[in-house]
C-alpha positions in Angstrom: 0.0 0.0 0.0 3.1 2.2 0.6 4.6 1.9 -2.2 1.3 2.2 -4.6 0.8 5.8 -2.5 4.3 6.7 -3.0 3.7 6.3 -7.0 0.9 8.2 -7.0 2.3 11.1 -5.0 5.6 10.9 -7.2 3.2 11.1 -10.1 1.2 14.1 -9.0 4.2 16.2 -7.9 5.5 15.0 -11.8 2.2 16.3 -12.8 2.7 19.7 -10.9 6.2 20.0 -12.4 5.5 19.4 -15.9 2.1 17.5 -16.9 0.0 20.3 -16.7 2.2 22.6 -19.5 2.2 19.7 -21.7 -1.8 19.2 -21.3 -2.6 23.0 -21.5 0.2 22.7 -24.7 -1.8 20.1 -26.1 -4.8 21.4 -25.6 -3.9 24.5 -26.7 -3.4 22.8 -30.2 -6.1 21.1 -30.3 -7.5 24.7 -30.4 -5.7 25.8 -33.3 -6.3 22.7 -35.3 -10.8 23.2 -34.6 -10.1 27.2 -35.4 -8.0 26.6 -38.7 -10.6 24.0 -40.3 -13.4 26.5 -39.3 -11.6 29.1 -40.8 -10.7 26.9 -43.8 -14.0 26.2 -44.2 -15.4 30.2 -43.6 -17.1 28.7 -40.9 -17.0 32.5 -39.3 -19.7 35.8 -39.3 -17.7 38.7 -41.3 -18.9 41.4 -39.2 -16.7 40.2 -36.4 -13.6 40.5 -38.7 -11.3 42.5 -37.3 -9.3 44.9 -40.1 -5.3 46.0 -39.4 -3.3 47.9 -41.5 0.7 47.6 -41.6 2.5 49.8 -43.6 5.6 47.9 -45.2 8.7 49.2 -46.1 10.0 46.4 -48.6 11.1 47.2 -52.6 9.0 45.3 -55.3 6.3 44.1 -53.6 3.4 41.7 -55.0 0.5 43.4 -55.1 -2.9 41.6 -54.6 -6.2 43.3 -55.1 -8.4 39.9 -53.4 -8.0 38.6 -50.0 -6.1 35.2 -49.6 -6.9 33.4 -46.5 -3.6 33.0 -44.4 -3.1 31.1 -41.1 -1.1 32.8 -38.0 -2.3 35.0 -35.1 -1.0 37.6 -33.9 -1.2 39.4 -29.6 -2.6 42.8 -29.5 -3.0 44.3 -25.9 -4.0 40.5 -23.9 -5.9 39.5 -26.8 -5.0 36.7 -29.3 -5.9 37.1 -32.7 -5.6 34.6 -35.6 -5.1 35.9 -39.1 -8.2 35.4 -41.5 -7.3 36.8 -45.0 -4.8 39.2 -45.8 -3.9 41.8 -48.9 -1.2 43.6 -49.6 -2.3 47.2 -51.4 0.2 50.3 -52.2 2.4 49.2 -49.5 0.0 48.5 -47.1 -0.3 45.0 -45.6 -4.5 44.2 -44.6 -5.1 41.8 -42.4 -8.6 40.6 -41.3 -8.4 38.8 -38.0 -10.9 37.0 -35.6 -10.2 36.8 -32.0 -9.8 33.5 -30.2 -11.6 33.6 -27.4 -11.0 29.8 -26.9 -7.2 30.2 -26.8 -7.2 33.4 -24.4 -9.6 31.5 -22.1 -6.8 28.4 -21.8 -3.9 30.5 -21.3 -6.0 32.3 -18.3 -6.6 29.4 -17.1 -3.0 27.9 -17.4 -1.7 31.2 -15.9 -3.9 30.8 -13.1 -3.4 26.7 -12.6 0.2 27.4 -12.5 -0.4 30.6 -9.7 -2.1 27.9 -7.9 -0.2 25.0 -8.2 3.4 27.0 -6.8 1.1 29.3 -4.4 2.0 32.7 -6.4 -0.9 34.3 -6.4 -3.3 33.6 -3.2 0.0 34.1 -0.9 0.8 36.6 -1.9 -2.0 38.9 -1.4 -2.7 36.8 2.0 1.0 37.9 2.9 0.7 41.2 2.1 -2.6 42.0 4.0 -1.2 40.1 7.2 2.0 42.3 7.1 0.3 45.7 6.9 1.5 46.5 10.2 5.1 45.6 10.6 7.1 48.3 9.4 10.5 47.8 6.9 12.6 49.5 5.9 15.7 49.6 3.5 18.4 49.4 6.5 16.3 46.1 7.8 13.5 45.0 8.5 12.8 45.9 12.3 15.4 49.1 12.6 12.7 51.3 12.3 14.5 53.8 14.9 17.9 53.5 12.8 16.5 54.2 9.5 14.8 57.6 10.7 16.8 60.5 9.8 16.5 63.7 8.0 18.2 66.5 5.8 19.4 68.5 9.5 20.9 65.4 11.0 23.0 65.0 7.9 24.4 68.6 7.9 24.9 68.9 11.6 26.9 65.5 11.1 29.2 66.7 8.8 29.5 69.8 10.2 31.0 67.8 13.3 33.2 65.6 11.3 34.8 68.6 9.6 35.7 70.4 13.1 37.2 67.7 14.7 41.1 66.2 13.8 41.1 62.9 12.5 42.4 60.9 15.1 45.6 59.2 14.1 45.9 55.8 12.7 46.3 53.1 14.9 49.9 51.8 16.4 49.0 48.1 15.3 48.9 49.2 11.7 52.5 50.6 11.7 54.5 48.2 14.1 56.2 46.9 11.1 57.8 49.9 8.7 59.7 48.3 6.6 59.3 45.9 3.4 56.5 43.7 2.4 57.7 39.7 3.6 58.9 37.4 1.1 56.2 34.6 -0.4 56.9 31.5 0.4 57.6 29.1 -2.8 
């Protein structure tokens, strides 16, 4: 019984390493396959096209007056996009675009899974609320009285620095005036 529990915890933590990119990965293209053979098949409403327009700087062009449907996608502002048809006119490159709604939901919920699974993003609001009363500070974190100073206590400082000598070095330092010792080989 031990060692059937031991495999199955060895195979969960696995899972928590790695398994759960590789099935978000695979599901992911699973996506991408079902969205290309709709789009292959203009299995999509027109009016939720999306139009871009890239100007491109590149010498003797094709030009192409239809649309030509073209597979990619492209990430505009936490959205995924996947390329429709495209055209390229007087040095402009048209795109039409959909948005993948499927794809955006699964890498939400792969971003959150994997906030979860190495306790990134419950913790760390959790810790921050529960340390709202401890002070620190950039000298340490409980040296709240050492940290305190101000602009006066700095000039009063140096001012007291410049009156006074500087004491002399100590006698340790200079017992020996003479030459460095030989290395030993």
């Amino acid at each position: 019984m031990r060692k059937i529990s031991t495999i199955f915890l060895l195979l969960l933590l696995l899972f928590n390493i790695v398994g759960y990119r590789a099935w978000f990965y695979y599901a992911e293209k699973k996506a991408d396959a079902v969205m290309e053979a709709s789009l292959d098949k203009s299995e999509y409403n027109e009016n939720d096209l999306i139009t871009l327009s890239i100007p491109l700087n590149m010498p003797y062009q094709l030009e192409s007056t239809t649309l030509q449907r073209v597979d990619g996608e492209i990430s505009f502002g936490g959205k995924i996009y996947k390329y429709v048809k495209r055209k390229i006119s007087d040095g402009i490159l048209i795109l039409q675009c959909l948005p993948d709604f499927h794809k955006m939901t699964l890498k939400n919920e792969k971003t959150e899974y994997g906030n979860y699974a190495n306790d990134i993003g419950a913790s760390s609001t959790n810790k921050e609320s529960s340390h709202t009363n401890l002070k620190y500070h950039a000298c340490g974190e409980y040296e709240a009285l050492l940290c305190s100073f101000s602009l006066a206590d700095l000039l009063a400082a140096k001012t007291s620095i410049s009156e006074s000598k500087a004491p002399g070095l100590p006698d340790c330092l200079l017992a020996f005036p003479g030459k460095p010792p030989r290395p030993i080989a």
